[in-house]
C-alpha positions, 0 to 999 in steps of 0.5 A: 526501505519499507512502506506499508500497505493494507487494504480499506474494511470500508470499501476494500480500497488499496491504502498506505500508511503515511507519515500522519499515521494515517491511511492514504489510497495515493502510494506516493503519501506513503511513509518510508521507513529505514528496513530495521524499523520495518517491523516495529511499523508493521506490528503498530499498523496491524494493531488497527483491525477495525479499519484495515485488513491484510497489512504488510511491509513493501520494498522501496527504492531510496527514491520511493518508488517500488522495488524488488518483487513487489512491484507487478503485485503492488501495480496490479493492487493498485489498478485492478485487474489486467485483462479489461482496463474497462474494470476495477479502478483503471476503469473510473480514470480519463 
């Protein structure tokens, strides 16, 4: 299974393209899609250069959740940086 992921031109925010065809900061909105139709979906995703930048498919389990080599980088993108949890978006949660 695939998913894909951009990041936002607005505001940089790590984002995922759901089943709306739209795009959601939260990874479990995120539309799953059989591997075979994974570049049909990444080639229309990458069509929307005005609102997203740096599009790419990422490995899902049939659970959906991250698999494969995907997962430290896609943790790491979505939380910021790992050395100051007092910086990136780690730092704005309880």
């Amino acid at each position: 299974m695939k998913a894909v992921t951009a990041n936002r031109l607005g505001d940089g925010a790590v984002v995922y393209l759901t089943d709306k065809d739209q795009w959601a900061e939260n990874f479990a909105e995120a539309a799953r899609f059989p591997d075979e139709d994974g570049a049909d979906v990444l080639a229309a995703a990458q069509t929307r250069a005005g609102e997203i930048a740096d599009v790419y498919l990422i490995d899902v389990d049939e659970d959906g959740a991250l698999a494969g080599r995907t997962i430290i980088r896609e943790t790491i993108r979505t939380l910021g940086p790992t050395v100051r949890t007092d910086l990136g978006y780690q730092a704005a949660r309880p």
